[in-house]
KEVO-176250 format. One record per atom (N, C-alpha, C, O): x, y, z. Coordinates in steps of 0.05 Angstrom, whole numbers, plus 5000, padded with zeros to 4 digits. Layout:
XYZ ...
END
This chain:
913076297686 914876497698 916376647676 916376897677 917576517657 919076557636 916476787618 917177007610 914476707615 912876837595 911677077607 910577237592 911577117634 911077337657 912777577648 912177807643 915277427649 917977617650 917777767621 917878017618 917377587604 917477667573 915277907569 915678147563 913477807575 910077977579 911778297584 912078467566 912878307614 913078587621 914478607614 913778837608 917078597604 919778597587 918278787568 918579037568 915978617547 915878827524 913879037539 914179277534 911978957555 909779287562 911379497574 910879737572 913779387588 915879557597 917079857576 917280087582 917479717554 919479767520 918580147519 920080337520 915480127518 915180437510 915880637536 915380867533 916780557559 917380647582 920080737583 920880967586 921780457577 924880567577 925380747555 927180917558 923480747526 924680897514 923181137514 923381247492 921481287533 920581547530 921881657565 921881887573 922581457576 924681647606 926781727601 927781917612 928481507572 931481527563 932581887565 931082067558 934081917569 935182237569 932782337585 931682497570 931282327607 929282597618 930182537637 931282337645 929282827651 930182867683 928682737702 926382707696 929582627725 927782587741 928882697778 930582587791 927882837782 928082887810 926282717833 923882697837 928782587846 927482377862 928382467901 930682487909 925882497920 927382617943 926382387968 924582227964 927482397988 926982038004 928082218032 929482418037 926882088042 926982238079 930082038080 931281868067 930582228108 932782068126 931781798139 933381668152 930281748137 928281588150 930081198129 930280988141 930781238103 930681118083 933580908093 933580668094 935781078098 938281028109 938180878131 939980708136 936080908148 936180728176 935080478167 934480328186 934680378144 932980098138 934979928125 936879998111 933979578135 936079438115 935079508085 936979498069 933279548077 933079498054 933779738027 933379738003 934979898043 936380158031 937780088004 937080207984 939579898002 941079827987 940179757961 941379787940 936779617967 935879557947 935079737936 934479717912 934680047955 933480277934 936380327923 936580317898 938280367934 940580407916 939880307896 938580447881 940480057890 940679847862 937179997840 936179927819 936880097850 933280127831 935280477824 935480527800 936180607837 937880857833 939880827805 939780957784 941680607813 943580487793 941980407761 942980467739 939980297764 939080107737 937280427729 938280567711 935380497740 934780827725 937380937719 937081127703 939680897725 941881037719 942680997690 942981147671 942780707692 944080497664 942880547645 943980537623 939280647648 937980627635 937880857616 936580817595 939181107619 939481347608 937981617618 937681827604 936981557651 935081667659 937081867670 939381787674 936182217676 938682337687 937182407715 934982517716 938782327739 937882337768 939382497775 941782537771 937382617792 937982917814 936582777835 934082807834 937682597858 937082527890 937682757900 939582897895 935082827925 935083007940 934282837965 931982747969 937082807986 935282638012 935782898039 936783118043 933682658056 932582888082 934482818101 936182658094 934482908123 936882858147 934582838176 935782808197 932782858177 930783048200 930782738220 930982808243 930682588219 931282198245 934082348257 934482418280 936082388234 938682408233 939682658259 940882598280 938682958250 938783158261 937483088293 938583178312 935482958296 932582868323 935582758332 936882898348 936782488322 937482348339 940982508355 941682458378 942182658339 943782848352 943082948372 944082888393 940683148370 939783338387 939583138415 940583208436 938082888411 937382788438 939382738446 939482818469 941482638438 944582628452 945382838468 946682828489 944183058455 945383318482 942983498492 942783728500 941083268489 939683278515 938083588510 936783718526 938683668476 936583908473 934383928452 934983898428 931983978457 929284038451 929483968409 931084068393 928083838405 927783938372 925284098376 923584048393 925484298359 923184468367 922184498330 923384478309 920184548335 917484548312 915584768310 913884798327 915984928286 913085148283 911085058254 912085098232 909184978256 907684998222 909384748211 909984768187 910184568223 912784278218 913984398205 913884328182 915684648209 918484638206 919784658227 918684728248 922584618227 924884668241 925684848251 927084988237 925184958284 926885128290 929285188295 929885168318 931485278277 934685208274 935285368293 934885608287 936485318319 937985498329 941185358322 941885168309 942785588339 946485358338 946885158345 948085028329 946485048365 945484758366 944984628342 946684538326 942784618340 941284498318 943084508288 943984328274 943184788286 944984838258 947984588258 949184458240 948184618282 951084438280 950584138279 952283968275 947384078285 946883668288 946883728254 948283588239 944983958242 944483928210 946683868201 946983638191 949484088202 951483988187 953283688190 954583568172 952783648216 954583368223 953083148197 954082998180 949183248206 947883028198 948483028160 949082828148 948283188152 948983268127 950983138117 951082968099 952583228129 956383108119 955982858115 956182758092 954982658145 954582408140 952982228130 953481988126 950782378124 949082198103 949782198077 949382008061 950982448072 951282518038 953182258026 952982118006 955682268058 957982028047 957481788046 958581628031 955281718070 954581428069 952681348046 952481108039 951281578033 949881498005 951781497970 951781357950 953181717980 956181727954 957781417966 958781267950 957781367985 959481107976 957980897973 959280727962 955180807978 953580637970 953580587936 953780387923 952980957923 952680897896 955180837894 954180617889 957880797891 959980767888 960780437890 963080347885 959380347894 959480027908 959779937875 958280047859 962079717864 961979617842 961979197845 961779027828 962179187873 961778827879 960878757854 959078857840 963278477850 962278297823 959478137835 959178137859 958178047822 955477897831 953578017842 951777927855 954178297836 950878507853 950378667830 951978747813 947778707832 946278937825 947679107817 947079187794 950379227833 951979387831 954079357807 955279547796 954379057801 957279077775 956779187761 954579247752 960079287752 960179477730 959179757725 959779887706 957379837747 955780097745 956780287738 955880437722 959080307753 961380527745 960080787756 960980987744 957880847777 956781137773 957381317789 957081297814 958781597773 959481767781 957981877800 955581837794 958482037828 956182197838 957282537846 959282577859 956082717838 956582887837 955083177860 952983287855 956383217877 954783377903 956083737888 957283807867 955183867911 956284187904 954484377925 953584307947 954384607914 953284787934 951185007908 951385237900 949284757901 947984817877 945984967889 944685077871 944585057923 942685087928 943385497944 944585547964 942385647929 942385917946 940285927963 938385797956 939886117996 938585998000 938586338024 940186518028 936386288032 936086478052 933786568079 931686598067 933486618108 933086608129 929686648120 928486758101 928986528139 925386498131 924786748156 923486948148 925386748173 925586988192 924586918212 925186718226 922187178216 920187088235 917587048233 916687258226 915686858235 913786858221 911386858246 912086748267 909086968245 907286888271 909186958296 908486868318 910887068295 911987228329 914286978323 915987018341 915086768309 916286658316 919286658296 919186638272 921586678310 924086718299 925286388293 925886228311 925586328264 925786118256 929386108256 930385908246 931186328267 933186318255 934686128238 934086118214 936685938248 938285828213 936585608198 937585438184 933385638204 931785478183 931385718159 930785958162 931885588138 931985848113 929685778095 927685648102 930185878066 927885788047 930185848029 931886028031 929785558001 931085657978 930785897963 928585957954 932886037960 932786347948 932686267912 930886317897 935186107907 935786077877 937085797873 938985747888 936385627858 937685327850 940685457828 940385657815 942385347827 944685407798 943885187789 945184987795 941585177773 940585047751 943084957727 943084727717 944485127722 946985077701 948184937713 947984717702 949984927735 951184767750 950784517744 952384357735 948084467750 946084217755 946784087730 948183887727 945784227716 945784097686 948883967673 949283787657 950584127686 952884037669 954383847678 956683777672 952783747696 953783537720 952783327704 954483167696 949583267696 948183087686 948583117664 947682937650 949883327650 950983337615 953383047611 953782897592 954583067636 956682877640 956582577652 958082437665 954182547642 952182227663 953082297690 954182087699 953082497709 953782507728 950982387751 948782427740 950782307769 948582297789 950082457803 952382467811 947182637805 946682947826 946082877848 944082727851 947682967870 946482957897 946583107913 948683177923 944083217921 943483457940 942183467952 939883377950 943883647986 942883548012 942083758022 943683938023 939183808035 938683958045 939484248061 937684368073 941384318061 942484568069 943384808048 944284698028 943385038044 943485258029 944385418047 944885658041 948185618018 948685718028 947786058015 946986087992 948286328037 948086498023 950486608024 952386568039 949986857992 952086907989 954787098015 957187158013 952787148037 955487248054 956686988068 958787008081 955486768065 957086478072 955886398104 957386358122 953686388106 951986278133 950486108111 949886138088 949985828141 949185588126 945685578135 944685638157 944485498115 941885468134 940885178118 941185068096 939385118148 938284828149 934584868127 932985048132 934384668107 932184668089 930684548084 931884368073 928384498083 925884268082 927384138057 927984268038 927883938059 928883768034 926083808014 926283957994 923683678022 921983617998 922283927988 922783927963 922184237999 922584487989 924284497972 923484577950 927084437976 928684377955 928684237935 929184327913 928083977938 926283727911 925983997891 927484097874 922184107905 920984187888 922184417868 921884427844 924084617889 925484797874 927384747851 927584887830 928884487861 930784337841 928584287815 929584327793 926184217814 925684017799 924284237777 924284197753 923384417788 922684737777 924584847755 924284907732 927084857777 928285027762 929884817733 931084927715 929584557736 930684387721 928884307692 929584197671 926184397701 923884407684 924783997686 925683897666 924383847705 924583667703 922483517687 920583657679 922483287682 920283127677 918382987693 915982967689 919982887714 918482777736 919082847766 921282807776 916882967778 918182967806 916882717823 914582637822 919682597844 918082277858 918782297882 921182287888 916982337901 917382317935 916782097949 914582007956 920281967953 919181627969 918281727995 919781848010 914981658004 914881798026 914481368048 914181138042 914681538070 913781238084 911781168096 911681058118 909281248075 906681088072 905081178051 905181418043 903480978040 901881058015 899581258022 898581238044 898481448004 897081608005 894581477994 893581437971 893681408025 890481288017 887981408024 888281618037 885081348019 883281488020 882681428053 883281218063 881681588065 881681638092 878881418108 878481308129 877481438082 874381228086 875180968076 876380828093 874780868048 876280648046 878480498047 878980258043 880280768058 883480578062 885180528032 887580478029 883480548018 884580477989 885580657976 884680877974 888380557960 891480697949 889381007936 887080967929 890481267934 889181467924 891481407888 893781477886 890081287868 892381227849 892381507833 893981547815 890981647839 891381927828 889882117827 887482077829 891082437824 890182607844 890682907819 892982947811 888683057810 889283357790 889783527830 889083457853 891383787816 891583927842 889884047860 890284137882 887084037842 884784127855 885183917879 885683997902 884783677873 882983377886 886483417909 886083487932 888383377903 890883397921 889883707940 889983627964 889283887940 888184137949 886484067970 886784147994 884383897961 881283937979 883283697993 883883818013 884183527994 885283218010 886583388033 886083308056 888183608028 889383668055 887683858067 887983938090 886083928054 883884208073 882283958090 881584008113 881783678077 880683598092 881283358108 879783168114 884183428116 885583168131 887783328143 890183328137 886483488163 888883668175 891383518190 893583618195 890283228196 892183128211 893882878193 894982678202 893782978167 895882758158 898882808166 899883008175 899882618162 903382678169 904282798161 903182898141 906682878167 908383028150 910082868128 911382968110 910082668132 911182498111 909682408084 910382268065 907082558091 904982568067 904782928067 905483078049 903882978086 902783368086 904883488073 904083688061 907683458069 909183658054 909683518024 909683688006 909983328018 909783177996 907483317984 908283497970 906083297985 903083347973 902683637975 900583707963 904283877989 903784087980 906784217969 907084457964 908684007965 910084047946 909883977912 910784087892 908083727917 906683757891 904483827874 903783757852 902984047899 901084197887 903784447868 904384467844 905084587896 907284747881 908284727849 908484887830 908884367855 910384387831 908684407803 908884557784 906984227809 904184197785 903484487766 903284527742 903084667792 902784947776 904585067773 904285247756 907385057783 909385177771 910885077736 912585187723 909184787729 910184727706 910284427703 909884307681 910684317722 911883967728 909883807718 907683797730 910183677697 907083497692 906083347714 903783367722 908883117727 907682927735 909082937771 911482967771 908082917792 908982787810 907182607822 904782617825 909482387828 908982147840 909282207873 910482397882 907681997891 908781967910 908481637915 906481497909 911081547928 910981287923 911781247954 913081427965 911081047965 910980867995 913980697983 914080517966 915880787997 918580717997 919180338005 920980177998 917280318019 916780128031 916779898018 918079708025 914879927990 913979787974 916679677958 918479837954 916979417951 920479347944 919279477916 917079437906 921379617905 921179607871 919679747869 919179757845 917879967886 916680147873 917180347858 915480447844 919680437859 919980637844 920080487808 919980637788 920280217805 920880147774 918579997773 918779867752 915879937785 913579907788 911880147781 909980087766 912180447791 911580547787 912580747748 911180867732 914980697748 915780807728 914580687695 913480797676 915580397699 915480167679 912879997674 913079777663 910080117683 907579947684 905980187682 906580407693 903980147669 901680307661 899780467688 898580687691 900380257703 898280377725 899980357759 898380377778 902180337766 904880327775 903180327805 900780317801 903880347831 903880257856 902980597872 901080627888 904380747865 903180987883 901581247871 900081257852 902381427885 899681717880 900681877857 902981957860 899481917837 900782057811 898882427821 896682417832 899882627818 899382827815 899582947795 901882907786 898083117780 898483257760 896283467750 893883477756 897583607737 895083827738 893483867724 891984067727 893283717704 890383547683 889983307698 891683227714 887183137693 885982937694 889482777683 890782877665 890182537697 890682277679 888982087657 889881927641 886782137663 884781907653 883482107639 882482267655 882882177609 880782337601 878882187584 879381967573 876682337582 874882267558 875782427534 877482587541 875382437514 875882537495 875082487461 875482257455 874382607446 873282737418 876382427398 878482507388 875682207398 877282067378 878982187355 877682347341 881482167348 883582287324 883882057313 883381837321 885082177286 886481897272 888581727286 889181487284 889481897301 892381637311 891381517337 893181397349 888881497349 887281327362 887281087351 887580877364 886781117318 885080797309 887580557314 887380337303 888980597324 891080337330 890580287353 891380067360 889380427371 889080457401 886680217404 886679997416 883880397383 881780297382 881080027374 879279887384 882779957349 882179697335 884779507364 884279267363 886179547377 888079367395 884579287418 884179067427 883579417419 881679447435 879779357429 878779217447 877879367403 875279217408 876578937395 875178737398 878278917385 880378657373 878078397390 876078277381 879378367417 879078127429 875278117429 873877917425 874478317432 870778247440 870078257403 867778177399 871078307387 869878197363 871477897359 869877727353 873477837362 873577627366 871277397381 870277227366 870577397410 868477347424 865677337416 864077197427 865177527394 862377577385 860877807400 858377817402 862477977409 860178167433 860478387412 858378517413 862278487393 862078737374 862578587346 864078397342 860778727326 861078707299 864478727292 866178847305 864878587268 868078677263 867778947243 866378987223 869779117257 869779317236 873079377221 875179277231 872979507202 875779537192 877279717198 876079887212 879079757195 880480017211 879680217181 879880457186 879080177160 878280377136 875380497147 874580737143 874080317160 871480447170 870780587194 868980737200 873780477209 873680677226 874580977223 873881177235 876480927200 877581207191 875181337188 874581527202 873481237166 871381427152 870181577164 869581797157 869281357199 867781407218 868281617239 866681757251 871381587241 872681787260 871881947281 872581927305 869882137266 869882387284 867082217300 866182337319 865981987294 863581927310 864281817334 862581827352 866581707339 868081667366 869081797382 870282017379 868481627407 869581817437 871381617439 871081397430 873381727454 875581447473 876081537500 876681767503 875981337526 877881477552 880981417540 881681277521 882381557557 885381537539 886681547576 886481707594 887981287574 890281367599 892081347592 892481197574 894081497603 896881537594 897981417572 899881267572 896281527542 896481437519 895181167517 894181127495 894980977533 893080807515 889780727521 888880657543 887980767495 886480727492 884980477511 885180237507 883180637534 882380307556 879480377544 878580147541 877680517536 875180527528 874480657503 876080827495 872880617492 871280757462 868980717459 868080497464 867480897450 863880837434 864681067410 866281247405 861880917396 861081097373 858481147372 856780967374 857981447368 855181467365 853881617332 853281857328 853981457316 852881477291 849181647285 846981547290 849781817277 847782157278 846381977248 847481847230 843282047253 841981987218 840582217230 838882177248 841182487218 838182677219 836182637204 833982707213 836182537184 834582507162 831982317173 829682357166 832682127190 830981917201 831382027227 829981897242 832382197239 831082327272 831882017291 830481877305 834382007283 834881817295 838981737300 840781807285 839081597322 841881547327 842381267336 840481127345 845281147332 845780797332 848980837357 851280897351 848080807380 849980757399 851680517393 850980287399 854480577379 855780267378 858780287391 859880457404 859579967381 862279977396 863180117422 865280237427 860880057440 861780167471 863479857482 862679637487 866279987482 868479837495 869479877521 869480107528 870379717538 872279877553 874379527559 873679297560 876979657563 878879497566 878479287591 877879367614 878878947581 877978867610 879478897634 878278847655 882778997634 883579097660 882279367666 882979497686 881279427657 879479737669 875679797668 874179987665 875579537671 872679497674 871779537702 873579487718 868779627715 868879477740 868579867750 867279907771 869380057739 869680267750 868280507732 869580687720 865580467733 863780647707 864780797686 863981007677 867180627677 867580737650 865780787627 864980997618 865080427617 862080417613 861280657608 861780787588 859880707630 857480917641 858281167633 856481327626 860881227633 862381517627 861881537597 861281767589 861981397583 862481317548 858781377549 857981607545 857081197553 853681207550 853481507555 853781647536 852981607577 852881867583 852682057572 851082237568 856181957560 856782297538 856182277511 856282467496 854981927500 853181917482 851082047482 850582227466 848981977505 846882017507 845782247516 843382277517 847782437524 847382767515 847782867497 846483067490 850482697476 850382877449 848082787431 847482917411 846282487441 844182487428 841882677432 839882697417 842382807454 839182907466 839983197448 838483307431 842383287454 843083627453 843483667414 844083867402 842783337400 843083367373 839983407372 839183467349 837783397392 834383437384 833183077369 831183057355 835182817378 834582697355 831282617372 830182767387 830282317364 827882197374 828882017389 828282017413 830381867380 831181587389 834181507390 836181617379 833981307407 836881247416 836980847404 835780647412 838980877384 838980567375 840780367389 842380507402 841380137393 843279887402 842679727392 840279677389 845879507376 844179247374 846179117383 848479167377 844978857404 847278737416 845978537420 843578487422 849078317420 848377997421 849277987450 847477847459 850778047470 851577897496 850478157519 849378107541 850878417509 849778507531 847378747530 847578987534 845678647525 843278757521 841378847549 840179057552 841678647564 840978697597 842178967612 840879107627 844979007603 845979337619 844879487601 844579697612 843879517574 842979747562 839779747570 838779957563 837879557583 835779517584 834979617617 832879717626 837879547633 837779647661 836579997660 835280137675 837680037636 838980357626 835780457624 835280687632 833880297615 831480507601 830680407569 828880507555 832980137558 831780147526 830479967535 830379827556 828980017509 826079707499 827579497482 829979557477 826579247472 826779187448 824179257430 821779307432 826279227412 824479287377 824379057353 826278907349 821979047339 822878847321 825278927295 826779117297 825278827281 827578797256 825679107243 826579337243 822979027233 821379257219 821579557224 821079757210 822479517254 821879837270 824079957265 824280187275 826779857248 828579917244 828780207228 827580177207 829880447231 829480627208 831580387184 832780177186 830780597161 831580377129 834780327129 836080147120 835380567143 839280627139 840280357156 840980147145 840380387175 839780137201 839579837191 841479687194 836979747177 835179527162 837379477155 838679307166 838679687125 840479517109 843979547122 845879577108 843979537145 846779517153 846479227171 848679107173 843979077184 843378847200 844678617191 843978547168 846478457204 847178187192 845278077213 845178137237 843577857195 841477687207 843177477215 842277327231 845977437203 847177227225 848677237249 849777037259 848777497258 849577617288 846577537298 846777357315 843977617293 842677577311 841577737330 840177677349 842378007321 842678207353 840878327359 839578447342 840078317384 837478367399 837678747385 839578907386 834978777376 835079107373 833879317398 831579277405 834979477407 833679567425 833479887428 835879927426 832580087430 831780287425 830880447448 829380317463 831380697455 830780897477 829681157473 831181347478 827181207466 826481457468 827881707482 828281697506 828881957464 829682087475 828382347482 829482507497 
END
């Protein structure tokens, strides 16, 4: 248990210290407040707090606003899932507003000795940071006091969190002749997080965004692949459908990364933050996972990585001097900076010939054709170099390169360059692929 804790303590380390000072805009339905377990998202609010992270909470009111309206017995009405604000309505927003904002400002405010909470000391700081103005009529339909953010006071914002302040902002925007209008929270998130050039935008939504066939977590998504998901799932919720086209929004407006995380999950938001491969849907508008052309500041990546299988005996040991030399002959997949896969494919024109080596991939990320991704983009840059042949020499897995299409060869058939690089006390099956 003790050595568990230690383990993630340090994989944790490069986490706290690259969130320290960045923004993060975090937005959570009304939905969040009606649960016991609220408190505990507080406390995950508080410790990103401690931690030097600067938070801008943006929460929803829409359970809140529903459950007014049914009290007086009038209609919530809906176009394209938004809100149609009439006076009525405008007036459940503001009640609902007032009272969530306070019941969340006094939660963070909570200092109980023996909780989560001691000592926190954290300021929270609200305002009327959001301009904002009437969406109209759209399709014949008069949306009156439902608005659209016009302008964030981004400065405002900032000098709030200049002051470790926690930002909190609630869905309504005023304009400047002083009428209030009711606002898609996630709309605002995204605008806040825009105009903040944040670092991260995170939508606790209340369910994970999974694949519709397998059921299984979507762990991440470029805005294309987030794009085609809703063209082709007209009936997802809205607790996923606006999330997800708020973070197409944000993606191309500038935002590297949005998360969407299943609120549900205890600790997801420091599950998702503090671990390499974290609990919910990452968006962004590059690949997370790339292949890529090896640099020098890889080779720490690379030698952490074939480390344990030269240990084992499945790769020759090489030096990190030889890998330098070797450099540009390596590919790596690279996820979020660390090195989970590598090969090298070593060119002899002279002998019309090539040596596929050091195909690695990390054993938590095996199992998912990485492999295959690394062979591949070898075995085109062997074909598109004109060479003859494709070389391997391997002691443990010779069977997946043989699945592939190679032969074996004797020691003799070796070109000469090859011959004198062989340790006859590895043993390694030679095997070879016409190209």
């Amino acid at each position: 248990m003790i050595t568990n804790f230690v383990h993630w303590f340090r994989d944790s380390s490069p986490y706290i210290q690259a969130h320290r000072n960045k923004t993060f805009v975090i937005n959570f339905g009304g939905e969040a407040l009606q649960t016991d377990n609220f408190q505990t998202l507080i406390h995950d609010f508080t410790l990103l707090s401690s931690l030097g992270i600067r938070l801008v909470l943006v929460h929803g009111i829409r359970p809140q606003i529903d459950e007014r309206l049914s009290k007086l017995h009038h209609p919530a009405r809906f176009h394209h899932r938004l809100r149609i604000t009439d006076e009525v309505a405008l007036q459940c927003v503001k009640e609902a507003a007032g009272l969530v904002r306070v019941e969340i400002e006094a939660q963070l405010s909570m200092g109980l000795a023996n909780s989560p909470m001691e000592n926190s000391e954290l300021k929270v700081a609200s305002g009327n940071f959001v301009v904002a103005k009437p969406i109209g009529v759209i399709d014949g339909v008069d949306y009156l006091y439902t608005g659209a953010v016009r302008k964030i006071n981004s400065a405002a914002i900032h000098a709030q969190l200049e002051q470790n302040n926690l930002v909190l902002i609630s869905p309504i925007g005023y304009s400047p002749s002083g009428d209030v209008f009711n606002l898609s929270a996630e709309q605002v998130a995204t605008s806040v997080a825009i105009a903040l050039k944040a670092e991260k935008l995170i939508f606790l939504t209340e369910e994970s965004c999974v694949d519709s066939v397998s059921r299984q977590l979507i762990a991440q998504l470029t805005v294309q692949e987030a794009q085609d998901l809703l063209l082709k799932n007209d009936d997802l919720l809205d607790s996923l459908h606006q999330p997800l086209n708020a973070a197409i929004e944000s993606c191309c407006a500038g935002i590297d990364r949005v998360h969407l995380l299943n609120r549900q999950i205890d600790g997801a938001l420091l599950q998702e933050l503090f671990t390499r491969d974290g609990v919910g849907t990452l968006i962004s508008a590059t690949p997370y996972e790339i292949c890529r052309r090896a640099t020098l500041s890889d080779i720490g990546g690379i030698l952490e990585l074939v480390k344990p299988l030269e240990q084992q005996g499945i790769l020759a040991k090489r030096s990190r001097e030889k890998i330098e030399m070797e450099i540009n002959d390596y590919w790596i997949i690279s996820r979020d900076g660390l090195v989970i896969g590598c090969s090298a494919l070593h060119v002899n024109t002279k002998e019309d010939c090539a040596v596929l080596a050091c195909l690695a991939v990390h054993v938590d990320y095996q199992g998912a054709a990485r492999g295959q991704r690394l062979y591949d983009q070898a075995f085109e840059q062997a074909k598109n170099t004109r060479l003859s042949k494709l070389f391997v020499l391997s002691t443990q897995t010779a069977q997946w390169f043989i699945d592939r299409g190679f032969e074996s060869c004797a020691l003799e058939n070796l070109p000469n360059s090859l011959k004198a690089l062989y340790n006859p006390l590895r043993n390694s099956r030679i095997l070879f692929k016409t190209l």
